[in-house]
C-alpha positions in Angstrom: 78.8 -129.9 -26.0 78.3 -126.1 -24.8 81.5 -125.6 -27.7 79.5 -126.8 -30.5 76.4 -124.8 -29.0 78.2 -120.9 -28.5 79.6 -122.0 -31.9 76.8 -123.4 -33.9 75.9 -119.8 -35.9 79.8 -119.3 -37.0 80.9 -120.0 -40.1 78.1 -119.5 -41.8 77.8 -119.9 -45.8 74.7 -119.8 -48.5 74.1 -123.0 -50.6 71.2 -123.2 -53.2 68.8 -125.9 -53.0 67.1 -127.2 -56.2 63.1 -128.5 -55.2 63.3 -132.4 -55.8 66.9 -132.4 -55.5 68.8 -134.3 -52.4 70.1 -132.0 -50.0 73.6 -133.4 -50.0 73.3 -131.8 -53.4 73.0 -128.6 -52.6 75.5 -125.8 -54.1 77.1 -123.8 -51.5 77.6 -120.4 -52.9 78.6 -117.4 -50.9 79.9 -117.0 -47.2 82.2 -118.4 -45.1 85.0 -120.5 -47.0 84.1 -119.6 -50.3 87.4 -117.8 -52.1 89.8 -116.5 -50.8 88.6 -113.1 -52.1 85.5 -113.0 -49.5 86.9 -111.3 -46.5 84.6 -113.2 -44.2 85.6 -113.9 -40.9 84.4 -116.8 -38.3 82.0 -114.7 -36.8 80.2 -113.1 -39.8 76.6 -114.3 -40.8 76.4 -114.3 -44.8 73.2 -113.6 -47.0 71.9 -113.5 -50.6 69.4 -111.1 -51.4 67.8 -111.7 -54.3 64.7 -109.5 -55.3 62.2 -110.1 -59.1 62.7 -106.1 -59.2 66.4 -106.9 -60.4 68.7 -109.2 -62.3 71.3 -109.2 -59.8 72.4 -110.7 -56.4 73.9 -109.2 -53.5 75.7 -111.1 -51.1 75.7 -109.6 -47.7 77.9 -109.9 -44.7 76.7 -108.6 -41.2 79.8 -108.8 -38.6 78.0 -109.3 -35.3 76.1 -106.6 -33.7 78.0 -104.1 -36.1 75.7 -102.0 -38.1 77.4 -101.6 -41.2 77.8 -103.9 -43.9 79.9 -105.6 -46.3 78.2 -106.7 -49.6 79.4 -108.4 -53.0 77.5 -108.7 -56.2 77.0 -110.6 -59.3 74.6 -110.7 -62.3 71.6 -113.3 -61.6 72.9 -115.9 -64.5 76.4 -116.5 -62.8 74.7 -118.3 -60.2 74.7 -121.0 -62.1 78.5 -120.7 -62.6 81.0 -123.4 -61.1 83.3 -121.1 -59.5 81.4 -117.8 -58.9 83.7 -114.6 -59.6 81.8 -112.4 -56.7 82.7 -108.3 -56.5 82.5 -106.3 -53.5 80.2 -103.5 -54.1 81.3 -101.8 -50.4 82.5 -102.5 -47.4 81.9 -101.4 -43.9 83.9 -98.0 -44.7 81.0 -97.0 -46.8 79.1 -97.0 -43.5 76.1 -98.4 -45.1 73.7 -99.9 -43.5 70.7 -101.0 -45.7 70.2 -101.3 -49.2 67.8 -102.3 -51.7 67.5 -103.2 -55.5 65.7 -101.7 -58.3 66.6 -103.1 -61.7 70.2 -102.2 -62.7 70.4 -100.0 -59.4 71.3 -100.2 -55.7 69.9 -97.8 -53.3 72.2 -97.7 -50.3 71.1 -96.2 -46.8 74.3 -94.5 -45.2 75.8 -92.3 -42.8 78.8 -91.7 -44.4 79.6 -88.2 -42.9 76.4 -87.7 -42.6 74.9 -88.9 -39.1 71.2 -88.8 -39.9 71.8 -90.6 -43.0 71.1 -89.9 -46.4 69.8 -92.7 -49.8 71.9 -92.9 -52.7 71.9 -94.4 -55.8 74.8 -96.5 -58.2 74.1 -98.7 -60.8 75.3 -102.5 -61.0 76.3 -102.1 -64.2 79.5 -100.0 -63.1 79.4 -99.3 -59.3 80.8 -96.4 -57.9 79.7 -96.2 -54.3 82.1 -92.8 -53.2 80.1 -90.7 -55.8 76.8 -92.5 -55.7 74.0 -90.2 -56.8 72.4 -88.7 -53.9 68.4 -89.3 -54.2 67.3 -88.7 -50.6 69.3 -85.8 -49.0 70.4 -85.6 -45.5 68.1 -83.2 -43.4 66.8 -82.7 -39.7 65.0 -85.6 -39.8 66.7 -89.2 -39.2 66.2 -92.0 -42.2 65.4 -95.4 -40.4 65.0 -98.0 -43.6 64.9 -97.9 -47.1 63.3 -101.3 -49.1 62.1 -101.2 -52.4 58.7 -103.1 -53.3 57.5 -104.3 -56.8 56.4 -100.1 -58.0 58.6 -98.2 -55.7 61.3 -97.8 -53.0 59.8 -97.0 -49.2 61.8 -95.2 -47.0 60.8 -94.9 -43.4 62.4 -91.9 -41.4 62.0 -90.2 -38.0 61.8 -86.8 -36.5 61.3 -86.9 -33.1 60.7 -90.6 -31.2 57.4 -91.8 -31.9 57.1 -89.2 -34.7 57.3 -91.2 -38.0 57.7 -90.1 -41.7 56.9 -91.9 -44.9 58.8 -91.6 -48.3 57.5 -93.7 -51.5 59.5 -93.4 -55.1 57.0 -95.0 -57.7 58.5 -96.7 -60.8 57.9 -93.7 -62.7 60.2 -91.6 -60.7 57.7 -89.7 -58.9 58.4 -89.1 -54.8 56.2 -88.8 -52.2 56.7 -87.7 -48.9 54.8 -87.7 -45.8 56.4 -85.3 -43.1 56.0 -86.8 -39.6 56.0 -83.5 -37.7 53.9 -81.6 -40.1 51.5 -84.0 -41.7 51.8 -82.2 -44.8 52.7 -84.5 -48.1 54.9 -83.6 -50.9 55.9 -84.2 -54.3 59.7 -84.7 -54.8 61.9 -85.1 -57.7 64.7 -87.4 -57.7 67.2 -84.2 -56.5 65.0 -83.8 -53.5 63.1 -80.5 -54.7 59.6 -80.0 -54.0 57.7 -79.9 -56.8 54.4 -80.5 -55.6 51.8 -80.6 -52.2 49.2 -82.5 -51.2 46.1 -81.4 -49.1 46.5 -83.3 -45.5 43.7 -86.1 -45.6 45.0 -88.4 -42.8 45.3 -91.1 -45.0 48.1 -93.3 -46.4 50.6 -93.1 -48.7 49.4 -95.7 -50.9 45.7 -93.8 -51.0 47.9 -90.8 -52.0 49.7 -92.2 -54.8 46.4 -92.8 -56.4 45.4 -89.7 -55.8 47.6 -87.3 -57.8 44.8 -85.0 -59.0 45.4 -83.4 -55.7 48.8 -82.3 -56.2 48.7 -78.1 -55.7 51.3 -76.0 -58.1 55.2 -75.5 -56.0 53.6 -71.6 -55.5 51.4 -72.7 -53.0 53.3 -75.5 -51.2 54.1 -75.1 -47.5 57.3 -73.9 -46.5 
């Protein structure tokens, strides 16, 4: 009995489950077991995530208290497919260790050679995960998450413990970022410049975003 208990989370695999439908009719597709080409060990826990914002999956693999991951993809419609032909979109050499989905892209949270992490960007379409495009650079401050949300990607970073930071990308390709140790929110484009400031109001970031009339010229943005 205490086997079967220290044991009862291994192995573990993702089968989809029609409403209506019998149980013992369930699909099982990704995780433990699958093919031969999934690298997935007893110990590993296996996900899907699957998000409106895009028309792919991504099947993740978190081994144990590790932090980075190992993640395979497909297009949404070969779900439906008898014997799915899953890719590996990274493994845990990529050092990544979040990632969300925005249409034909993946934004990837890593520390690959760089310890306080960095976000960048590849597209499903024809991954490339070594020369993703960089869309939040490295700096002094640490980035915690990065999720993405029906108009935008959020990124959460830290400065200083207790000391948080904001970043929101709109669908429009617009940045915004509040500094945690200054207060002071900016305007980004997608290469990280500054293109823009904000007065300091004390409010959110989604008050902000609907707020763009007060957006001061680069000249007088703080250094």
């Amino acid at each position: 009995m205490h086997e079967r208990r220290t044991a009862f989370e291994q192995r573990s695999r993702v089968y989809v489950h029609d409403l209506g439908q019998d149980a013992e009719q369930d699909r099982f597709v990704f995780g433990y077991g699958y093919s031969p080409d999934l690298k997935i060990s007893d110990n590993d826990i296996s996900f899907i995530l699957v998000t409106p914002e895009s028309p792919y999956l991504v099947g993740m693999v978190a081994h144990g208290t590790q932090n980075e991951l190992t993640a395979y993809y497909i297009p949404l419609d070969q779900l439906q497919s008898k014997a799915i032909a899953w890719k590996k979109l990274f493994d845990v050499d990529a050092a990544v260790t979040g990632f969300s989905l925005q249409q034909d892209d993946v934004y990837l949270l890593t520390h690959k050679n760089k310890p306080r992490y960095e976000v960048t960007r590849t597209s499903l379409k024809n991954p490339d995960v070594a020369h993703a495009t960089v869309v939040v650079p490295a700096s002094e401050v640490a980035i915690q998450e990065a999720d993405v949300a029906h108009d935008g990607v959020y990124i959460r970073e830290s400065q200083h413990p207790g000391t948080p930071c904001g970043l929101f990308m709109t669908a429009d390709h617009h940045i915004w970022l509040a500094h945690g140790h200054t207060g002071q929110i900016m305007k980004l484009d997608l290469d990280g410049k500054v293109i823009g400031t904000v007065r300091r109001l004390g409010v959110t970031i989604a008050y902000i975003k609907d707020r763009r009339a007060l957006i001061e010229p680069t000249a007088t943005a703080a250094r």
